[in-house]
Structures are given as structure tokens and as C-alpha cells.
C-alpha positions in Angstrom: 0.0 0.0 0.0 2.6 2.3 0.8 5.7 2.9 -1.5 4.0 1.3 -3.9 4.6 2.1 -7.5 1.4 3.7 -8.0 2.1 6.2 -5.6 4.8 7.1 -7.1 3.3 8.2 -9.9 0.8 10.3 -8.3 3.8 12.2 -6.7 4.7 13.0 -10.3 2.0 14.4 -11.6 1.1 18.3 -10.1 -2.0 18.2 -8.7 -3.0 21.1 -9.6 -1.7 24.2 -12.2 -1.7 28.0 -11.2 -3.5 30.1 -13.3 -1.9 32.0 -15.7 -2.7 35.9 -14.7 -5.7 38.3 -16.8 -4.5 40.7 -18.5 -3.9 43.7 -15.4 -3.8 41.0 -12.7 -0.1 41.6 -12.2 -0.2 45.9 -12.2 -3.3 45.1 -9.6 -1.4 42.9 -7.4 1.7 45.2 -7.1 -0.5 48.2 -6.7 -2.5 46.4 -3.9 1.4 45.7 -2.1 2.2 48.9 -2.2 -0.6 50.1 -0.6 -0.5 47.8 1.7 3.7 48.4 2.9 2.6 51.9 2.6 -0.4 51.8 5.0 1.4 49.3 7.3 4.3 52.2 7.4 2.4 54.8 8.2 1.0 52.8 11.1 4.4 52.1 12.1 5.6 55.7 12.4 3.2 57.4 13.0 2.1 60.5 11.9 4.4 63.4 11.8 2.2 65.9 14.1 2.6 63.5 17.1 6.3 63.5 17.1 6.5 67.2 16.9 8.0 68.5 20.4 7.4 72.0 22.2 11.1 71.7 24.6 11.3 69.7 27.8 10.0 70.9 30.6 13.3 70.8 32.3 15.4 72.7 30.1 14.5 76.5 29.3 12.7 77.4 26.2 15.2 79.8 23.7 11.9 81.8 22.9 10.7 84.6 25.4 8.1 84.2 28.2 4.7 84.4 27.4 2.7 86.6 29.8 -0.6 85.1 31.2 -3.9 86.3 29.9 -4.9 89.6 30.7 -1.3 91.0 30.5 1.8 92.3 28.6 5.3 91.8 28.5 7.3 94.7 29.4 11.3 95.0 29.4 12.7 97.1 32.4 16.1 98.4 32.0 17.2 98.6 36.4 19.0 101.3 37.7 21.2 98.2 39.8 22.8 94.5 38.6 22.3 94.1 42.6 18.6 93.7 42.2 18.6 91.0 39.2 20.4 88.5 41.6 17.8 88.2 44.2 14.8 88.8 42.0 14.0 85.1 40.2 11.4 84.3 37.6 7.4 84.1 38.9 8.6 86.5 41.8 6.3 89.7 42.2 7.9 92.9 42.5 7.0 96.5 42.9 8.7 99.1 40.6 10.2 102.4 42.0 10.9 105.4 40.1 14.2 107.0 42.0 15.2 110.8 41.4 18.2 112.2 43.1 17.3 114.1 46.4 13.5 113.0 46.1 11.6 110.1 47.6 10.9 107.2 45.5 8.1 106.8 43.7 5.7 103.6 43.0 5.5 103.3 39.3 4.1 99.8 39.0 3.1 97.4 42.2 2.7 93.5 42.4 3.7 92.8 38.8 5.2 89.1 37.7 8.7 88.9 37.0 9.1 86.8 33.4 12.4 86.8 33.1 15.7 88.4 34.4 18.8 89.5 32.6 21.9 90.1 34.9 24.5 93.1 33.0 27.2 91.9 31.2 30.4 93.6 30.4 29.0 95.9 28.0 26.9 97.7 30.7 28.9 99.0 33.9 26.0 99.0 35.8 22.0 98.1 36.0 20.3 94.8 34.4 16.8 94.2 33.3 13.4 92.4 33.6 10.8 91.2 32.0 7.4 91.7 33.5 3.9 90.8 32.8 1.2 94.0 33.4 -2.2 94.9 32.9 -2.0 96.8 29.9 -2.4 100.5 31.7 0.4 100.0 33.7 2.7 99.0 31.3 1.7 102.2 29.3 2.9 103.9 32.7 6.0 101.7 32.9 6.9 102.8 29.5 6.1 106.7 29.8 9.2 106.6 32.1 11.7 109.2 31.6 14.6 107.8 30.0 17.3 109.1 32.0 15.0 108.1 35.5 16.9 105.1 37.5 14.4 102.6 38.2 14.4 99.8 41.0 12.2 97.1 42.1 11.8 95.6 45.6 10.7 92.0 46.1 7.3 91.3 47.6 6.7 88.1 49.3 5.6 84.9 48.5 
């Protein structure tokens, strides 16, 4: 019964024969692979919006701070480099116009400090701030004299 001759001869013949492909069959097939590879690719990567990053929280952002709602960012040139080294980003501080011989004025009170920038060589003295305000008193902020020394003192936390 087994290893017979007749089984042999079986094993011989094919038992069945592929079809030979329609006319188109061949252009469909590919087509339908490479729609396929593509679509399985796409899954695979994902698409390009997802990867897309904004910075890390951890490391600081190149651009400039954005003020909250309801504000504006104004820069403050200070009249001391003293004041940028105790003053720290999110701190609120009050701004004091300071004229020689007179008492010092309050310009602007409990505004948020953005950012701070310590003097560098170029400038002997004096460093500045960033600082997010209401709209009308930035306008006051910015209607300081030029040649007025401003300073800030730190309000608590």
C-alpha cells in the first residue's frame, strides 16, 4: 500500500496548475502591495504631528516668556545689577521710580517677573526684567523718563 509504484506516480504528476494571470492581474497585485507596505508604514511611524515637540520641561525654552492672559510683557532696564540677583522668575515685584534728592516713587506694584537679565560687560551697571502687566500699567512703565533710575523691591511669597 505504501511505497507502492502507483504512488509514485501520483507524486509525479502536479495536482493542480496555477493560473496563468488576466491581462492587469499583475499591475493590480503590485499596486495592492504597495498600498498595503505603505499603510502598514504609516501605522508604524506614525504621523508626523505626534512627534512634533514644544522643549522639555526641564530645560529653558530659547523663545521669550509668554505673559498670562490679561497681560503684557514689558522689558525694564534697572538702575542696579544688585537687584537682578535676588529677584527670580514668577517673583512679584513693585517698581520704584528713583530721582536724586527725592523720595521714590511707586510706578508699578505687584507685577510678575518673566524673566531676568543680569548686566554683562558691556553695561557697567544696571540689568533688566521682564514683567507681565495689565495693559495700563505697562503704558505707565513705558512713559518713564529715559534718564530716571528705576528699581524694584521684592514682595513676598
Amino acid at each position: 500500500m505504501f511505497g507502492g509504484a502507483a504512488d509514485d506516480e501520483r507524486l509525479d504528476r502536479a495536482p493542480f496548475r496555477l493560473p496563468r494571470p488576466r491581462r492587469g492581474a499583475v499591475l493590480r497585485w503590485s499596486v495592492a502591495t504597495g498600498l498595503v507596505v505603505l499603510a502598514a508604514l504609516v501605522l508604524f511611524v506614525g504621523s508626523p504631528a505626534r512627534h512634533v515637540t514644544t522643549g522639555c520641561p526641564e530645560m529653558p525654552s530659547p523663545r521669550r516668556p509668554v505673559p498670562p492672559p490679561g497681560s503684557v510683557g514689558v522689558p525694564v532696564d534697572l538702575a542696579t545689577a544688585g537687584a537682578a540677583e535676588v529677584v527670580r522668575p514668577g517673583d512679584r515685584v513693585d517698581v520704584l521710580q528713583v530721582a536724586a534728592g527725592r523720595v521714590a516713587v511707586v510706578v508699578a506694584d505687584n507685577v510678575l517677573v518673566l524673566s531676568v537679565h543680569a548686566a554683562d560687560q558691556a553695561l557697567a551697571d544696571g540689568a533688566s526684567v521682564y514683567l507681565a502687566a495689565p495693559v495700563a500699567l505697562a503704558r505707565r512703565l513705558v512713559g518713564v523718563a529715559p534718564d530716571a533710575r528705576l528699581a524694584i523691591t521684592v514682595r513676598p511669597p
